[in-house]
MITOR-965808 format. One record per atom (N, C-alpha, C, O): z, y, x. Coordinates in steps of 0.1 Angstrom, whole numbers, plus 5000, padded with zeros to 4 digits. Layout:
<numars>
ZYX ...
</numars>
This chain:
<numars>
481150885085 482150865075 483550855082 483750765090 484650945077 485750955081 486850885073 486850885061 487750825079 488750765070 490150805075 490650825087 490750795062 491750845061 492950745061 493050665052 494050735074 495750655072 496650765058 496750885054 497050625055 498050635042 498250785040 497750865032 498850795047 499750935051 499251035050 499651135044 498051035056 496951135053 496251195042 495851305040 496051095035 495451065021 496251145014 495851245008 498051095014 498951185006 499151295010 499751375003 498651335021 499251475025 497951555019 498151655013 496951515021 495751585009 495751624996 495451724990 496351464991 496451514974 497651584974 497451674966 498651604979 499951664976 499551794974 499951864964 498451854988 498051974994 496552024977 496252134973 495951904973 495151974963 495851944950 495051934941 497451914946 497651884934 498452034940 498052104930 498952094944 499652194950 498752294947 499152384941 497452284952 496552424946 496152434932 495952534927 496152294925 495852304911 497052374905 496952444896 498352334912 499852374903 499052504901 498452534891 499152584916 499652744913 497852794907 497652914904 496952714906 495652794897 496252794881 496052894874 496852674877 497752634862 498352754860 498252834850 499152784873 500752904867 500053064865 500553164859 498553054872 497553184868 496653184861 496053284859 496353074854 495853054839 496353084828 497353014825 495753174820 496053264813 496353114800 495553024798 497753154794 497853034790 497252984768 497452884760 496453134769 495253124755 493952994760 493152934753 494152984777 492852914778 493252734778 493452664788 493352714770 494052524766 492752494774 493052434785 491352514772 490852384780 490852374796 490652264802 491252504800 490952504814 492452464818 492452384827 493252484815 494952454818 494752304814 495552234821 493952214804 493952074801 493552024817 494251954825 492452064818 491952024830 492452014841 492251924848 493152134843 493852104855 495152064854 495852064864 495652014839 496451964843 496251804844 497251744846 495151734843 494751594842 494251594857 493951494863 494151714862 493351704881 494751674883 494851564888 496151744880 497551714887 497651614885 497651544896 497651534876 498151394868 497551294878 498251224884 495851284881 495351214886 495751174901 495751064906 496251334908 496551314921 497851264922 498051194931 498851284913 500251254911 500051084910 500751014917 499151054902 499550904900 498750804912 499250694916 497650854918 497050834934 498350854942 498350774952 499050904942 500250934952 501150864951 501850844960 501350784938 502250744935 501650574941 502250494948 500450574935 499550404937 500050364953 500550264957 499750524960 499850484975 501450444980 501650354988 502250514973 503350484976 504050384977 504950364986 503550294965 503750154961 503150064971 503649954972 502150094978 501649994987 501650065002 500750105009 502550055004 503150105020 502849945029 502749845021 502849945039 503049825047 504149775054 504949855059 504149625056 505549595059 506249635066 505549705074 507349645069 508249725082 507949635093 507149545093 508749665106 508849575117 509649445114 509149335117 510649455108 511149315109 510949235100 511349115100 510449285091 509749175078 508449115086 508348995086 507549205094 506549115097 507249055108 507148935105 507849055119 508248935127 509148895122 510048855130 509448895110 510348755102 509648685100 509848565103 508448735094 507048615088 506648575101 506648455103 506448645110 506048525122 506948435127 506648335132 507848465126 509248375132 509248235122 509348125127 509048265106 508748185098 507848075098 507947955095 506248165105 504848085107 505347985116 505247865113 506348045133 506447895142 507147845137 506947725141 508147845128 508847775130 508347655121 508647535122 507447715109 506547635102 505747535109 505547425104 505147575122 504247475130 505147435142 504547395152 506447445140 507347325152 507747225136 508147115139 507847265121 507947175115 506547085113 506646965115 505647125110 504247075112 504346965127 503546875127 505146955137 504746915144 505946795148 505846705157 507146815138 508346695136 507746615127 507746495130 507046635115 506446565101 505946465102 505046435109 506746355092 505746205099 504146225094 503246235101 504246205072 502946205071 502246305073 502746415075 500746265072 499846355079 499546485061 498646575061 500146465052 500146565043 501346665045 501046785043 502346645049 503246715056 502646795065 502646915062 502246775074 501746825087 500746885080 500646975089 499946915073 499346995067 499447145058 499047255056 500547045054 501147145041 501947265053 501647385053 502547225060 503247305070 502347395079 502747515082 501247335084 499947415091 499147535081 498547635085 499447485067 498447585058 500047725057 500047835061 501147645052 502247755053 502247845061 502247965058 502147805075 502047905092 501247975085 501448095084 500147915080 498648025085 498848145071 498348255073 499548135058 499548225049 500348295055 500248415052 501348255064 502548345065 502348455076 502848565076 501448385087 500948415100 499948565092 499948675096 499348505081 498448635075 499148725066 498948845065 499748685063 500848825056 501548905069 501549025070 501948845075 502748915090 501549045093 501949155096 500249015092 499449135098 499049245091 498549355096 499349205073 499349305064 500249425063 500149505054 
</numars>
């Protein structure tokens, strides 16, 4: 089983919403169900394209902002008198530490 980076994925549907266009522009246009069809194959890959687009991953300096955020979270974790403090601040690092690798 092969898997596909972001990138890749879009450059496929781009590449098969691209062969549905020009089969559409040579369908004879008496045939509604067959031009339906492909035009709901375009739609589907258009809005896949679009899903992916929306979920890109962080840049470089957003994620070592979040880590810069996590230490500095656990040098506050580690000034904190009560021991709920020191926690709250240890659980912060670790969400933030986990978003940094998203």
């Amino acid at each position: 089983m092969s898997f596909e980076t972001t990138d890749e994925e879009i450059e496929r549907l781009e590449a098969e919403r691209h062969s549905y266009s020009e089969t559409f522009k040579n369908t004879d246009p008496t045939d509604t169900v067959t031009r339906a069809h492909l035009q709901q194959e375009m739609n589907r890959r258009t809005h896949r394209i679009q899903e992916l687009q929306q979920h890109q991953p962080l840049g470089f300096f957003a994620r070592w902002g979040l880590r810069a955020a996590a230490l500095a979270s656990l040098a506050a974790a580690w000034e904190a008198g009560p021991w709920w403090a020191k926690a709250g601040c240890v659980l912060l690092a670790a969400l933030l530490a986990f978003y940094s690798l998203s």
